[in-house]
LUMPAMAR-662624 format. One line per 3 residues: their letters; for each residue y, x, z of C-alpha. Coordinates in pm, 1 decimal, m for minus. Layout:
BEGIN
A) Y/X/Z | ... $
This chain:
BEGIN
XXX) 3320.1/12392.8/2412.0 | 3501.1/12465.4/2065.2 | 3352.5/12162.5/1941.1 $
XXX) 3551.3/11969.8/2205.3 | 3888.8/12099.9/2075.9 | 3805.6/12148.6/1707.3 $
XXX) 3705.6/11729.4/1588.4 | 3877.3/11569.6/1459.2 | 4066.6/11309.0/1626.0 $
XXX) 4102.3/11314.9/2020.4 | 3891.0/11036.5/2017.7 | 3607.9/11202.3/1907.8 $
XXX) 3724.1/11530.3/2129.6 | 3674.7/11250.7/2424.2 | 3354.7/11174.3/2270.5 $
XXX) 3206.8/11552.7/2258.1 | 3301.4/11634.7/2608.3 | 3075.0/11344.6/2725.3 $
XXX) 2819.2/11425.7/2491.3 | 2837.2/11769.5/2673.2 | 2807.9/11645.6/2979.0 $
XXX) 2549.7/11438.9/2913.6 | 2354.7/11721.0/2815.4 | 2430.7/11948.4/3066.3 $
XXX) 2562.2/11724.0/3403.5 | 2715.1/12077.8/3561.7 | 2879.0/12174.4/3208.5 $
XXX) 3268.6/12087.9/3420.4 | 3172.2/12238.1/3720.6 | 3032.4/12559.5/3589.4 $
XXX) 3409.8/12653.8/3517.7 | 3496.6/12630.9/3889.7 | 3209.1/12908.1/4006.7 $
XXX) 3430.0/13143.7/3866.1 | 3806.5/13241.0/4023.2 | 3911.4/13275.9/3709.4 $
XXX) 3804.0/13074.2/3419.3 | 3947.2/12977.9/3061.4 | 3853.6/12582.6/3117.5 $
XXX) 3825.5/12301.6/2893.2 | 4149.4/12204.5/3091.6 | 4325.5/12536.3/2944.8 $
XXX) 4196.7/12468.8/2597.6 | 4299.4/12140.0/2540.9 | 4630.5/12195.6/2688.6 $
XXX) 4695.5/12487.4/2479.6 | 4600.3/12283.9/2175.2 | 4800.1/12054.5/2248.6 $
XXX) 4504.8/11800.0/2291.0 | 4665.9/11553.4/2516.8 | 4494.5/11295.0/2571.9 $
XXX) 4160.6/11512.2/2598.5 | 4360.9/11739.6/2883.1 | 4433.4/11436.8/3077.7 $
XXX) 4063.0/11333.5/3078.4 | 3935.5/11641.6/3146.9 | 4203.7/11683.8/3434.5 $
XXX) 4137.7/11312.2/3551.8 | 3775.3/11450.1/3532.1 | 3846.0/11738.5/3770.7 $
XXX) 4141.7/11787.7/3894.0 | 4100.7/12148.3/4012.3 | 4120.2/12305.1/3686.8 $
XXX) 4479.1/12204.5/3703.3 | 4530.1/12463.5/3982.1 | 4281.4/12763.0/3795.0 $
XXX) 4409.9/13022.1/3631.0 | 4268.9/13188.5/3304.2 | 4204.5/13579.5/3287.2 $
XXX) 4534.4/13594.6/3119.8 | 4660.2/13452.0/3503.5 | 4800.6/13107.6/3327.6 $
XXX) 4761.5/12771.0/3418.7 | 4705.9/12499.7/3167.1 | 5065.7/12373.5/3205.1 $
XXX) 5145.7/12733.6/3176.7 | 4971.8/12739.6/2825.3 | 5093.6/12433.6/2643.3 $
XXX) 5478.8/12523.2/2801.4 | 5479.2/12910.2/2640.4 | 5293.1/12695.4/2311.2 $
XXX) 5558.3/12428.1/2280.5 | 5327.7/12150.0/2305.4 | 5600.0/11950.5/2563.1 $
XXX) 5419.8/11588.9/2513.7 | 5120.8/11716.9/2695.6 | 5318.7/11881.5/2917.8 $
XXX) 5469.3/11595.3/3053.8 | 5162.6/11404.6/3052.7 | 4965.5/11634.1/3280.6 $
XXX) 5254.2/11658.0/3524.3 | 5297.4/11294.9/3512.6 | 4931.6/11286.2/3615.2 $
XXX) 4905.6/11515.5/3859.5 | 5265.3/11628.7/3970.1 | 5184.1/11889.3/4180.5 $
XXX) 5111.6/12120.7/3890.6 | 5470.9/12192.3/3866.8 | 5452.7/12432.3/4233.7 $
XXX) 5080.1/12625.2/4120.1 | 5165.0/12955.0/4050.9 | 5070.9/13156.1/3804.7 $
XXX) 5122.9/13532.8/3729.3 | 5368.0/13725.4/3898.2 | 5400.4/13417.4/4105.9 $
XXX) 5580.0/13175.4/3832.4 | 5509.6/12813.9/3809.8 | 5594.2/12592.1/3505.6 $
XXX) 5930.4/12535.3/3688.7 | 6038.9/12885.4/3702.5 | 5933.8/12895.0/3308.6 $
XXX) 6125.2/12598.1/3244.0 | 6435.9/12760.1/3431.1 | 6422.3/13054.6/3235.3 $
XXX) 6384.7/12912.7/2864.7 | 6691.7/12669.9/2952.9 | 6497.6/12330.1/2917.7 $
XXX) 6724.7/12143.1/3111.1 | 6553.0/11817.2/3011.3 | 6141.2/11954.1/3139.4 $
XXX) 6379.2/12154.5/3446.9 | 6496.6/11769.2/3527.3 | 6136.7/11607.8/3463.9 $
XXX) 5990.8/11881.4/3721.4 | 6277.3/11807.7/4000.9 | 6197.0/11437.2/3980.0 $
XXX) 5813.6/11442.3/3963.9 | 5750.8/11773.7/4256.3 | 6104.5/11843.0/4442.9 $
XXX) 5913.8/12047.1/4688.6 | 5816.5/12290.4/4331.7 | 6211.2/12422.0/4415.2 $
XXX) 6070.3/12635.5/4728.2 | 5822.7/12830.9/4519.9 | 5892.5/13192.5/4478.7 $
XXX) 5802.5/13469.7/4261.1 | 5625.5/13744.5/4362.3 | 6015.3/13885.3/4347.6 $
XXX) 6088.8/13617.0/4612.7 | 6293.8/13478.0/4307.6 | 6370.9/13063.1/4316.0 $
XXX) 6383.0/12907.5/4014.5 | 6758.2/12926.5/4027.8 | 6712.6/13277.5/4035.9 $
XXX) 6573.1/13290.9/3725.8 | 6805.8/13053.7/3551.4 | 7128.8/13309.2/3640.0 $
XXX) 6887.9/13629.1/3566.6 | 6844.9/13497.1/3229.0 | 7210.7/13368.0/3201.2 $
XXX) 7079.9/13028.3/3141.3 | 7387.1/12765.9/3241.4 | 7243.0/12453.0/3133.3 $
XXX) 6968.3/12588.9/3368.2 | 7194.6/12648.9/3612.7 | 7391.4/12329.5/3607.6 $
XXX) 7065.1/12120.4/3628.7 | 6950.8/12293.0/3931.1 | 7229.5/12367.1/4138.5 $
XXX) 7334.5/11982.8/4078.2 | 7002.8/11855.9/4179.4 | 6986.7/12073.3/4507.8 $
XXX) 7346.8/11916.3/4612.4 | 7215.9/11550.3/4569.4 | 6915.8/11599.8/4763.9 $
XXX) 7048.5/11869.9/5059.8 | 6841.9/12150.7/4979.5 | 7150.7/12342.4/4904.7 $
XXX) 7072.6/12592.0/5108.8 | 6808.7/12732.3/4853.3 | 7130.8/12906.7/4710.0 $
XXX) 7170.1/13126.2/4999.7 | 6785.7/13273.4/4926.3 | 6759.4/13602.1/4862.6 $
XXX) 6517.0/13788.2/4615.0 | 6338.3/14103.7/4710.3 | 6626.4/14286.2/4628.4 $
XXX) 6823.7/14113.2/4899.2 | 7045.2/13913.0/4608.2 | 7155.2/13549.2/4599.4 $
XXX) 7204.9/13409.3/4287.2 | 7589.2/13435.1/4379.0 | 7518.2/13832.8/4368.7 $
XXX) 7338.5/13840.7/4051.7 | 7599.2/13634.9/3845.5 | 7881.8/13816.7/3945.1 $
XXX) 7697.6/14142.7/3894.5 | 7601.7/14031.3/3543.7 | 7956.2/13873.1/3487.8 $
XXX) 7914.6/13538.2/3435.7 | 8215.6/13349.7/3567.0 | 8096.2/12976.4/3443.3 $
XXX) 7809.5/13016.5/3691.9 | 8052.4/13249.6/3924.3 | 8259.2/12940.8/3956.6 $
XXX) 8012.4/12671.5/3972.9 | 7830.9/12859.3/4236.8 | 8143.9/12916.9/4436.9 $
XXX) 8143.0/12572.7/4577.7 | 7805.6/12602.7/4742.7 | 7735.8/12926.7/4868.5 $
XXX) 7853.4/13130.2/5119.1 | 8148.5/13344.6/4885.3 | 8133.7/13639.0/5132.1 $
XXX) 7784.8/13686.6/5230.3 | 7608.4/14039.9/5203.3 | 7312.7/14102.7/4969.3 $
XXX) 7049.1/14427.0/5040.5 | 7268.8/14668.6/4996.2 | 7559.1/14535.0/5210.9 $
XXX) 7784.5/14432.8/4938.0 | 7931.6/14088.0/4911.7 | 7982.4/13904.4/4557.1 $
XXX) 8329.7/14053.5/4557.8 | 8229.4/14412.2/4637.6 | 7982.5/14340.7/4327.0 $
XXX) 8241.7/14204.8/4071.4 | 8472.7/14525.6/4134.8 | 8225.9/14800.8/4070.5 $
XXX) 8212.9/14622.3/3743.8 | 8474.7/14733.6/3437.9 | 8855.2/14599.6/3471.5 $
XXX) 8832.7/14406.3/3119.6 | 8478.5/14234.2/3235.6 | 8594.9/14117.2/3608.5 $
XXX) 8915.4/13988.8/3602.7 | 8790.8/13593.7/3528.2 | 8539.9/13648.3/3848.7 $
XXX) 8823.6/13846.4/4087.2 | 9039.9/13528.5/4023.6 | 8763.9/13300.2/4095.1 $
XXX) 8617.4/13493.4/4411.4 | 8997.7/13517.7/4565.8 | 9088.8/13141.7/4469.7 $
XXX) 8795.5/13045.4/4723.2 | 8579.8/12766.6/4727.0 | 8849.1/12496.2/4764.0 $
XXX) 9108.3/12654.8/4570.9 | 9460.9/12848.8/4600.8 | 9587.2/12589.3/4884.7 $
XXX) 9288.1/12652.8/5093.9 | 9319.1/13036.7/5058.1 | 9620.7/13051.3/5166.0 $
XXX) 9604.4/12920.8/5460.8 | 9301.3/13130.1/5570.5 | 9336.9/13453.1/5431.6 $
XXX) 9214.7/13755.2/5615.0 | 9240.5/14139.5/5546.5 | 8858.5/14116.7/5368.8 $
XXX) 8862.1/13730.5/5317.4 | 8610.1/13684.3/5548.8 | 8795.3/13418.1/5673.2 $
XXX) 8676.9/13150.8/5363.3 | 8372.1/13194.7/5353.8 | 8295.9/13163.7/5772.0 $
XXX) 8444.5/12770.5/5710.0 | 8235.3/12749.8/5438.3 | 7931.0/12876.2/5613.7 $
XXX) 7970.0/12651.3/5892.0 | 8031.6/12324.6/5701.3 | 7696.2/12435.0/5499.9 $
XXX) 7548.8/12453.1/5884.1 | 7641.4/12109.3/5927.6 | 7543.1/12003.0/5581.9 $
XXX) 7171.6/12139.6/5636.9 | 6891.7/11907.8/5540.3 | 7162.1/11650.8/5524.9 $
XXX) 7281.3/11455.4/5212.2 | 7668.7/11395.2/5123.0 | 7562.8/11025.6/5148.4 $
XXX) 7355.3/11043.8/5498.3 | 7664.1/11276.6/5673.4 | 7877.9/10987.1/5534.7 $
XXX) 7645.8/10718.2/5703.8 | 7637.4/10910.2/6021.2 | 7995.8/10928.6/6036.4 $
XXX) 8050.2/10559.0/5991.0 | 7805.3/10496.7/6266.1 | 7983.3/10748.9/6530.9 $
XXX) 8293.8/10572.6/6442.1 | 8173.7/10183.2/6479.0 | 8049.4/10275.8/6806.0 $
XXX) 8381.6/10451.2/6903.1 | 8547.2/10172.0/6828.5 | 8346.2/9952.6/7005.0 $
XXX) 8322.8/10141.6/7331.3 | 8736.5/10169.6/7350.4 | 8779.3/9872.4/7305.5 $
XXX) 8522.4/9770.1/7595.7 | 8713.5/10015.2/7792.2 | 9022.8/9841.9/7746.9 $
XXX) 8916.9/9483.0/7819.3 | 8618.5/9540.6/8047.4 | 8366.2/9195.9/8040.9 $
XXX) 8422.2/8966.0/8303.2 | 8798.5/9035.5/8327.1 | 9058.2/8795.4/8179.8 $
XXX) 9266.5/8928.7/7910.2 | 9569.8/8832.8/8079.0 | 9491.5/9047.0/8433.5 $
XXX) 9660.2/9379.1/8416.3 | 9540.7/9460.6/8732.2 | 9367.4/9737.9/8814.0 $
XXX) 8923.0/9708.1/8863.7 | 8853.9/9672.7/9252.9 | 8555.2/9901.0/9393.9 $
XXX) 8304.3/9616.4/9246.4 | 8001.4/9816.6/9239.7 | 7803.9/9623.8/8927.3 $
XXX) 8087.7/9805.6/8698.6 | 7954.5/10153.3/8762.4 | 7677.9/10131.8/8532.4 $
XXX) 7864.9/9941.9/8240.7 | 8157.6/10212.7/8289.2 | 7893.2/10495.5/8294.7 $
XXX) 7703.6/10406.4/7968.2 | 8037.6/10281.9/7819.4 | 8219.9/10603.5/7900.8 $
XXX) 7866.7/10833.0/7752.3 | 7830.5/10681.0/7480.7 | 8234.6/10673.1/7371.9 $
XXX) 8182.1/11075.8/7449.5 | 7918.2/11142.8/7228.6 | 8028.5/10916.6/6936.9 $
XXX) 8351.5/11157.5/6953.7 | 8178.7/11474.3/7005.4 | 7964.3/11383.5/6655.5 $
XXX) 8291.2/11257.4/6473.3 | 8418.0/11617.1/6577.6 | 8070.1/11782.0/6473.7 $
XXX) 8022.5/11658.9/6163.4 | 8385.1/11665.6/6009.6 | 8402.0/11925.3/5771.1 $
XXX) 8661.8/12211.9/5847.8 | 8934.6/12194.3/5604.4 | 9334.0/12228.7/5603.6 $
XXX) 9401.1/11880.1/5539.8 | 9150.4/11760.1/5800.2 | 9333.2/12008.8/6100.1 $
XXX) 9538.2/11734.2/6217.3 | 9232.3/11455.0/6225.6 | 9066.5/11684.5/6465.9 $
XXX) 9379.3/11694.0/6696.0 | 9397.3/11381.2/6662.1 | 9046.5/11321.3/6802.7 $
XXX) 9131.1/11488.5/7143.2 | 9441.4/11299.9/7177.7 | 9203.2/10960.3/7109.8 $
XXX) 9015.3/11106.6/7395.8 | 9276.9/11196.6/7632.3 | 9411.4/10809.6/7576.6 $
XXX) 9042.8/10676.2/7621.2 | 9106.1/10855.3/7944.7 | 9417.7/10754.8/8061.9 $
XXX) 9364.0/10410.0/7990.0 | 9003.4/10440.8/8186.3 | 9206.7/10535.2/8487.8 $
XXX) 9410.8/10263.2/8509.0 | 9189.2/9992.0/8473.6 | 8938.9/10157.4/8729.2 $
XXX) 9124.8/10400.3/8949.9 | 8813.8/10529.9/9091.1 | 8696.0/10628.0/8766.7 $
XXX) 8713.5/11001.8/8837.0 | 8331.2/11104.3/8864.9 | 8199.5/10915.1/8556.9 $
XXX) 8530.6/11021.1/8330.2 | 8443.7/11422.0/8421.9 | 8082.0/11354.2/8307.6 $
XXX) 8240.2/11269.9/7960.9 | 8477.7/11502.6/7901.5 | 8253.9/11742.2/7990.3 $
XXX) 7994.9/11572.4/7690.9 | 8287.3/11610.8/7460.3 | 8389.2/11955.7/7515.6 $
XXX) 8044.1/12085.0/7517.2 | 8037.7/11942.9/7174.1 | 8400.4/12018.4/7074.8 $
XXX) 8360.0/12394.3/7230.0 | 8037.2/12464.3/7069.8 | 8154.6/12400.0/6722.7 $
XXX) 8453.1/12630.2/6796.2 | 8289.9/12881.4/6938.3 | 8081.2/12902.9/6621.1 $
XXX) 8357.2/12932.6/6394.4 | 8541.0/13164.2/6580.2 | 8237.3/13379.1/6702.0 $
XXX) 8182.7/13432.2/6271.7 | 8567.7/13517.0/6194.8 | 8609.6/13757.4/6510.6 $
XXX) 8309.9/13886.0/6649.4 | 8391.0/13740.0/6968.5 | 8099.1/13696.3/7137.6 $
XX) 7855.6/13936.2/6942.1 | 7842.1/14295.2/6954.1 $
């Protein structure tokens, strides 16, 4: 095999390896008898061979996934050797190389997280997003190990790519220790990752031991915390939001938070948006049905006669206008400035009924059915919120 790595030119490395093979047709697949093996694949890659890695990985493919004795994977060996051309050449290959763990559970994300290579830590994201899931054998995400290592750039990368694609919940993960990242960068007193983090976690959650990222940031010297006490108390939307909910332990934050992150779960800024539109267009459309039923003149301001074949368009009319609301109300973020939009949704609904009862009197059955489809809605986001600020209906 050294004769492989050691020619000359790649060419000729190319050339060896299928003079190997020819000679021995099993020479490739000898390496995979063994559950650990230090392959061609590993040797190339740490040489930073690579245009002889990506034939032998074309070649076979699972000595991408082997480790060596040493528990590293090829990718694993040309990262901690600098060798970043082959590096991206391999993942570009075969992109799934970016989630195979290695020792202690770390894949060439979690490396790339905790040497700061923003630019590979970007390359990974795009080529394996699902690589963001792995976890050490500390049940530590990549992010983890970006605000361990007090890594920003890291940091920035990742916590900016998890917002665009709605896997910002990876954030609220906790490592064996019971720590989000939240918890270990206020613990280790890093208020640029403190505040960026603020925005997208949960401020007032509880790690292992109980404590939330405030509890943390006191137990810490006066002259060290004072940056991260002023971020913590300012709150994820700033001074005007915390006053308006403040709360003996300022639990009060971070429940809104929590339950706009709820909402926000699997969901991208731009696909909530795109649902909203939707709810509203057919809104809209079913008031206005309402108030100028089909088949009646514009002019006739009379109330609808008992003319059965307008039960079912009043029915679907009246569920569907329900339903459209109850999702505006759902997915609306809670926030002070948006208080008076959600009143205002209710009043929409009480004229929706009003005007329902005067252009069909005998409206009275099919109207409950929808307010009760709204306030199901309405009640259980409320119920939610207020279950998390007082307990209410939890022991």
């Amino acid at each position: 095999m050294e004769e492989i790595i050691l020619s000359a030119t790649e060419d000729e490395g190319i050339a060896s390896l299928y003079s190997l093979i020819r000679g021995d047709p099993d020479f490739l697949q000898t390496f995979d008898r063994s559950q650990f093996a230090d392959t061609p694949l590993h040797r190339a890659a740490g040489e930073g061979c690579t245009q002889l890695a990506l034939e032998i990985q074309r070649l076979m493919p699972s000595f991408g996934r082997k480790l060596n004795p040493d528990g590293l994977t090829a990718v694993d060996l040309a990262m901690r050797r600098g060798h970043r051309q082959t590096v991206r050449a391999l993942v570009k290959l075969s992109p799934e190389l970016v989630g195979v763990q290695g020792r202690e559970g770390i894949t060439p994300l979690h490396y790339a997280a905790e040497t700061d290579d923003a630019e590979l830590l970007q390359e990974f994201l795009f080529r394996c997003p699902k690589s963001v899931e792995e976890l050490t054998v500390r049940e530590e995400s990549a992010v983890h190990v970006a605000v361990k290592n007090r890594k920003l750039a890291a940091v920035r990368v990742l916590v900016t790519w998890l917002q665009k694609t709605g896997r910002i919940n990876v954030l609220e993960w906790k490592d064996c220790n019971g720590d989000t990242v939240l918890h270990l960068a206020t613990s280790t007193n890093q208020p640029e990752v403190t505040e960026l983090l603020t925005e997208n976690v949960n401020v007032y959650g509880r790690n292992g031991r109980n404590s939330t990222a405030l509890d943390t940031v006191t137990e810490l010297p006066t002259e060290m915390n004072t940056r991260a006490l002023q971020i913590l108390h300012r709150g994820p939307r700033g001074s005007a939001y915390a006053d308006l909910v403040i709360t003996s332990d300022h639990r009060s934050r971070g429940i809104i938070s929590k339950f706009n992150r709820y909402l926000e779960s699997g969901l991208s800024h731009e696909m909530r948006s795109n649902l909203l539109v939707v709810a509203v267009l057919i809104v809209t459309a079913t008031y206005q049905a309402a108030i100028n039923p089909p088949g009646v003149p514009t002019n006739n301001h009379a109330p609808i006669s008992d003319r059965s074949e307008y039960f079912g368009f009043i029915t679907s009319n009246s569920i569907a206008f329900a339903l459209s609301l109850g999702m505006i109300m759902l997915m609306l973020p809670v926030r002070p400035y948006n208080i008076l939009l959600h009143v205002s949704l209710y009043f929409l609904m009480c004229s929706y009924l009003s005007g329902m009862h005067i252009t069909w009197p005998h409206s009275a059955r099919i109207l409950s059915i929808a307010i009760f489809l709204f306030m199901v809605v309405s009640i259980t986001k409320w119920i939610f919120v207020l279950n998390e600020l007082f307990g209410c209906f939890t022991k």
